[in-house]
C-alpha positions as YAML, in Angstrom:
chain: A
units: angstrom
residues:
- id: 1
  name: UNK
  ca: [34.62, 12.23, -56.08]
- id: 2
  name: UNK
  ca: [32.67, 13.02, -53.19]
- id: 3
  name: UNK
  ca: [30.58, 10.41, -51.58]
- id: 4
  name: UNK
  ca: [27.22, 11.45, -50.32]
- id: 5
  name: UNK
  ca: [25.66, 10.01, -47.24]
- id: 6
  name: UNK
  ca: [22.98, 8.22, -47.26]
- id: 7
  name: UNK
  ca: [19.86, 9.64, -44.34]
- id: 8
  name: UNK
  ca: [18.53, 7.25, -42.40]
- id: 9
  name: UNK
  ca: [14.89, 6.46, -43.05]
- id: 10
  name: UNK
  ca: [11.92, 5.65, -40.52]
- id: 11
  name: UNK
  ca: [11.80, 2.02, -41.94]
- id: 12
  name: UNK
  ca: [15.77, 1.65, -41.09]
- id: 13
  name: UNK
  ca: [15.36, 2.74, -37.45]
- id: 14
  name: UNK
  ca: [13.84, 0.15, -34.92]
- id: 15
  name: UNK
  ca: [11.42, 1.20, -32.35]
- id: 16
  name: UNK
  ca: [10.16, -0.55, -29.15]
- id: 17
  name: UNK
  ca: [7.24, -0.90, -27.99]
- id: 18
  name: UNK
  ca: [6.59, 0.82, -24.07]
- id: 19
  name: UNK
  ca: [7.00, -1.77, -21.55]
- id: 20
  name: UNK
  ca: [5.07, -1.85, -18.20]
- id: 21
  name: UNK
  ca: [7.94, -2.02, -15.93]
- id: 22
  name: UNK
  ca: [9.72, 1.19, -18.22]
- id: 23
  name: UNK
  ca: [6.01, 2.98, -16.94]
- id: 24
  name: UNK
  ca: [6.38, 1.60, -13.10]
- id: 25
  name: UNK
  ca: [9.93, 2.38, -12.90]
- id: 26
  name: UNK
  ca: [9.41, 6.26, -14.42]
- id: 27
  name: UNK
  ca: [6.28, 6.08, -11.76]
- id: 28
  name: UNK
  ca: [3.89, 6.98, -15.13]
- id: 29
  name: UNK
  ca: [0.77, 5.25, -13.49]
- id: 30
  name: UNK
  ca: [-1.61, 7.10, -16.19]
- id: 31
  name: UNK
  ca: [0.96, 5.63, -18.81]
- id: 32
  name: UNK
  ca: [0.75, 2.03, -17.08]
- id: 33
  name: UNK
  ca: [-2.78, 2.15, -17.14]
- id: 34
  name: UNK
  ca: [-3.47, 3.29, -20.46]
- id: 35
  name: UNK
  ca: [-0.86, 0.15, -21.53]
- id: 36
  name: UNK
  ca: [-2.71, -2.22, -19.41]
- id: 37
  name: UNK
  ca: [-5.93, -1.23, -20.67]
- id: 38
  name: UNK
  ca: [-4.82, -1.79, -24.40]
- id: 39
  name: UNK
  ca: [-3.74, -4.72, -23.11]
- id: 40
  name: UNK
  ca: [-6.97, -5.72, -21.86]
- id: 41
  name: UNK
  ca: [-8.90, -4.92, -25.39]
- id: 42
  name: UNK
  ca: [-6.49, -7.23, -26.81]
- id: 43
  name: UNK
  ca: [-8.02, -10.14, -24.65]
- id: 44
  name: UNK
  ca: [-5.26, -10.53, -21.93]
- id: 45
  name: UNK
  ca: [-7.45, -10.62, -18.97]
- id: 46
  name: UNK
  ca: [-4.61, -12.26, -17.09]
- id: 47
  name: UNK
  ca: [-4.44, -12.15, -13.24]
- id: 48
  name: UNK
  ca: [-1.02, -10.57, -13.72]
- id: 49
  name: UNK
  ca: [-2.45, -7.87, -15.84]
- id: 50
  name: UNK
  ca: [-5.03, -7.02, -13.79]
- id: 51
  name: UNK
  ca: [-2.96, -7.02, -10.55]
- id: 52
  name: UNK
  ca: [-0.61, -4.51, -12.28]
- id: 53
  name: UNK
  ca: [-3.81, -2.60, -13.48]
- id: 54
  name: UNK
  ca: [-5.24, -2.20, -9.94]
- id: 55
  name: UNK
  ca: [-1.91, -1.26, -8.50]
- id: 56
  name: UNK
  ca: [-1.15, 1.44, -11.44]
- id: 57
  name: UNK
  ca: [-4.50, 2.54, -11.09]
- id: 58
  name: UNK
  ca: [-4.41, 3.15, -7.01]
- id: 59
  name: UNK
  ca: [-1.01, 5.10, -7.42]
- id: 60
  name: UNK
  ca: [-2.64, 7.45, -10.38]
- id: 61
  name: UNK
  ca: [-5.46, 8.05, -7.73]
- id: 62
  name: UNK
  ca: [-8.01, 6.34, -9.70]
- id: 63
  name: UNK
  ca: [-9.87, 3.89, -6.58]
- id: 64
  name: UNK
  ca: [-13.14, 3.52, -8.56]
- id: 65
  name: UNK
  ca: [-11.29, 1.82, -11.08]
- id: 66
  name: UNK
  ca: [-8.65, -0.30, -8.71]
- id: 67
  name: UNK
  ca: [-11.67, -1.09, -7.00]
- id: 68
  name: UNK
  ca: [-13.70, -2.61, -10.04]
- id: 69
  name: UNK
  ca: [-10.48, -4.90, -10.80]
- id: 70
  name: UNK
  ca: [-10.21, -6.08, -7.69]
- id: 71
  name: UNK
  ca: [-13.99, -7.29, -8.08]
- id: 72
  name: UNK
  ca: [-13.50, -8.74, -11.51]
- id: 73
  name: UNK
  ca: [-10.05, -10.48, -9.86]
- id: 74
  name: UNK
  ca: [-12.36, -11.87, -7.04]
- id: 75
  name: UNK
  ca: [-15.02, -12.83, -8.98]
- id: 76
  name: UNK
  ca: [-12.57, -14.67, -12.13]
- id: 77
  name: UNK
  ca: [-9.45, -15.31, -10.38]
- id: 78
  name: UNK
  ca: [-9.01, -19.66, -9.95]
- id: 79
  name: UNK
  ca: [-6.59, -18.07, -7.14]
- id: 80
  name: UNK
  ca: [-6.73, -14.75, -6.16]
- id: 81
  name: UNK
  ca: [-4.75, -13.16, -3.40]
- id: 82
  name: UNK
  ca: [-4.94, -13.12, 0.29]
- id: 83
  name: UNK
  ca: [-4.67, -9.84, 0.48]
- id: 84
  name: UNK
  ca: [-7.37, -8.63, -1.99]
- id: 85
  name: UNK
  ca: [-10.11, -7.65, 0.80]
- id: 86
  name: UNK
  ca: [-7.50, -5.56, 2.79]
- id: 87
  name: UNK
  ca: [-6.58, -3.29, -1.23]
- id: 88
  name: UNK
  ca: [-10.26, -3.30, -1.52]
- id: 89
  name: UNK
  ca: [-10.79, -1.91, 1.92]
- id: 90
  name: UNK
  ca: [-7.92, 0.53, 1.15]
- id: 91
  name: UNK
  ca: [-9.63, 1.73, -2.34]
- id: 92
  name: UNK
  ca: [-13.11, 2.15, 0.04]
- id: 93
  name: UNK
  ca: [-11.49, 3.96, 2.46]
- id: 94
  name: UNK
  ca: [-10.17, 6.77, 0.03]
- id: 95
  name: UNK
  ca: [-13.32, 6.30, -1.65]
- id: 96
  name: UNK
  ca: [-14.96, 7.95, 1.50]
- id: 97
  name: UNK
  ca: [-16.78, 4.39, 1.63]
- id: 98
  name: UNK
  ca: [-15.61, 3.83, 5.25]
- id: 99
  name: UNK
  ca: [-18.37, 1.14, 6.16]
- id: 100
  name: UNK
  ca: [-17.66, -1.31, 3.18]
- id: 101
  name: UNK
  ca: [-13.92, -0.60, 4.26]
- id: 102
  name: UNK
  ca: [-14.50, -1.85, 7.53]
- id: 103
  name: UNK
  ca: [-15.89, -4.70, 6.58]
- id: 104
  name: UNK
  ca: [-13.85, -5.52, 3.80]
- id: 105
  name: UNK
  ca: [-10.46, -4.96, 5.99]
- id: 106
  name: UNK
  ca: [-12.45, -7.62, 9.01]
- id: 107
  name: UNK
  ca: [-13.03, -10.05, 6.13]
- id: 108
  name: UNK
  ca: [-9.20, -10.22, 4.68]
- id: 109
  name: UNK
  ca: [-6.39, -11.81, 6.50]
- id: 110
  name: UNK
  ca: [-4.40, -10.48, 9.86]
- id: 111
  name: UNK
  ca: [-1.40, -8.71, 8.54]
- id: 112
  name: UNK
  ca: [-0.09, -5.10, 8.95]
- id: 113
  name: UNK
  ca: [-2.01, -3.31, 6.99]
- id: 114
  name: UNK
  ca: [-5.37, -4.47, 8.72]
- id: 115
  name: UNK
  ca: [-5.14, -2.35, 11.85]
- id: 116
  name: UNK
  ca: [-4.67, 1.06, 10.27]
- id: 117
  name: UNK
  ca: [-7.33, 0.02, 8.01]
- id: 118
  name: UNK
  ca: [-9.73, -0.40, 11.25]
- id: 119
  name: UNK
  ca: [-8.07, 2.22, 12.98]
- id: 120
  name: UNK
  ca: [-8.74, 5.21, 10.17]
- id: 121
  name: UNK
  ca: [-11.70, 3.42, 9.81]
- id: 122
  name: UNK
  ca: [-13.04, 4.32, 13.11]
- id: 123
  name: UNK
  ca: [-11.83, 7.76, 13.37]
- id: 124
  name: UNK
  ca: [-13.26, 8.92, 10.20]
- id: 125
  name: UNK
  ca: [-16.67, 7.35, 11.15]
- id: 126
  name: UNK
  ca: [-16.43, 8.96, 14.54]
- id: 127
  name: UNK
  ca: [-16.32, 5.79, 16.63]
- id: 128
  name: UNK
  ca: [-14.24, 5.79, 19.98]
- id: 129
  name: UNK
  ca: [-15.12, 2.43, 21.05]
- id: 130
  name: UNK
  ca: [-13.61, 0.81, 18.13]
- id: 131
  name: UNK
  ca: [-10.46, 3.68, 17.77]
- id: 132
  name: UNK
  ca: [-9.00, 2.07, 20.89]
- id: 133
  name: UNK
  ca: [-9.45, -1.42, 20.02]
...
């Protein structure tokens, strides 16, 4: 007697659900940010998740976005970073919002990423005095 063998079924095979660092590591921002965002209409509004929502969304290109998190972060956050001025000043600056980058890049914290903020800042708005501070 022959014995026959039995096909695995859906129900018998275990699937995983996509997790955000699986999406960073592959560098699938749009992926990321679609996760985040589900996670979002489930009610996390953590600061975590909305860090990782901002940075997914400036990698996939989307500033607008990275820009409105940011705000919501500012605005909710019981602690929110030192550094959130300078990413918003980055998200203006691509934005082609070079004013509100200026002044959002003089309002965060001396660091590294301040002075090409300022620099860029000044070339793209044409001024010479403040390209050679």
């Amino acid at each position: 007697m022959m014995k026959k063998k039995k096909k695995a079924t859906n129900a018998s095979k275990t699937s995983k659900s996509p997790e955000l660092a699986d999406f960073i590591e592959k560098r699938d921002y749009a992926g990321a940010v679609a996760l985040l965002d589900f996670k979002r209409q489930a009610g996390d509004e953590s600061d975590e998740t909305l860090l990782w929502l901002a940075y997914a969304s400036v990698h996939s290109g989307d500033y607008r976005k990275a820009l409105e998190v940011y705000e919501v972060l500012e605005k909710e956050s019981s602690d929110p970073p030192e550094e959130l001025p300078l990413w918003k000043a980055v998200c203006y600056f691509y934005l082609g919002e070079y004013t509100e980058a200026e002044t959002s890049a003089k309002e965060g914290q001396k660091c590294s990423l301040q002075n090409p903020i300022l620099m860029h800042t000044a070339h793209k708005q044409n001024d010479e005095s403040a390209l050679m501070q």
